[in-house]
C-alpha positions, 0 to 999 in steps of 0.5 A, a space after each residue: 659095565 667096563 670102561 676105559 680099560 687099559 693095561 701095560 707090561 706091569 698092569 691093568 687098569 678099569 673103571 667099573 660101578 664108580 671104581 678105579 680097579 687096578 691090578 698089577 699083573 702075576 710076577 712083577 717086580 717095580 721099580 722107580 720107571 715102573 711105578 712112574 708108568 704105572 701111576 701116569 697110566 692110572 691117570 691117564 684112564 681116570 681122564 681127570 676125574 677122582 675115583 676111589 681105587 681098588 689096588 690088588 699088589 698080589 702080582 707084585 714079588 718085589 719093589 725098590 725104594 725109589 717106586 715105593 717112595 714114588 708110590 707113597 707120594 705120588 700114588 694117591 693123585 686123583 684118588 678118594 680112598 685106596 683100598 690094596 688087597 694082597 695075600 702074601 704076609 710079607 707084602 703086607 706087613 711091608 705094606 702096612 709099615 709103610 702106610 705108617 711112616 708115609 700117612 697116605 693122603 687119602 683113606 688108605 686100607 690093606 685087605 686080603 679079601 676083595 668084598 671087604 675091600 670093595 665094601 670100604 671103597 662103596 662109602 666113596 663112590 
């Protein structure tokens, strides 16, 4: 069952089997005002409670440093483990670079299927 759905100009955000799923819409491009929203909203449906995440960046076509940077601080707030599935190499060779630098506060895997992705999200649920 679905609960809390919401969703915004970059994104969309439910609660489904304990797991936060938060998908950025097709062709987006995230800047600092961008992920600022993107992350109060994620909170805003969480309603204060810590849910392990499952982020799909595939729609993002590119971010600014200030959101990434944004992201890499704040992202994780009220979350247990972040699981982002994406597929385009570049993304994610980004993606892990900046799991390297920025030590994510939470457990913090990339993958590019989502069963394996929600798989590693069950041990937090």
């Amino acid at each position: 069952m679905i609960v809390n759905y919401h969703e915004n100009e970059f994104a969309q955000f439910w609660i489904q089997n304990d797991i936060l799923y938060f998908e950025y819409k097709p062709n987006v491009v995230i800047n600092l005002k961008a992920a600022q929203l993107v992350v109060a909203d994620r909170i805003l449906v969480q309603n204060e409670i810590a849910y392990p995440v499952l982020c799909d960046i595939r729609g993002i076509v590119d971010s600014d440093k200030a959101a990434r940077d944004y992201l890499a601080q704040s992202g994780s707030v009220l979350t247990k483990a972040v699981s982002l599935l994406g597929n385009d190499t570049v993304l994610l060779s980004i993606m892990s670079f900046y799991i390297g630098i920025n030590k994510p506060r939470v457990p913090t895997k990339i993958f590019t299927e989502e069963l394996a992705a929600l798989a590693f999200l069950e041990t937090y649920t």
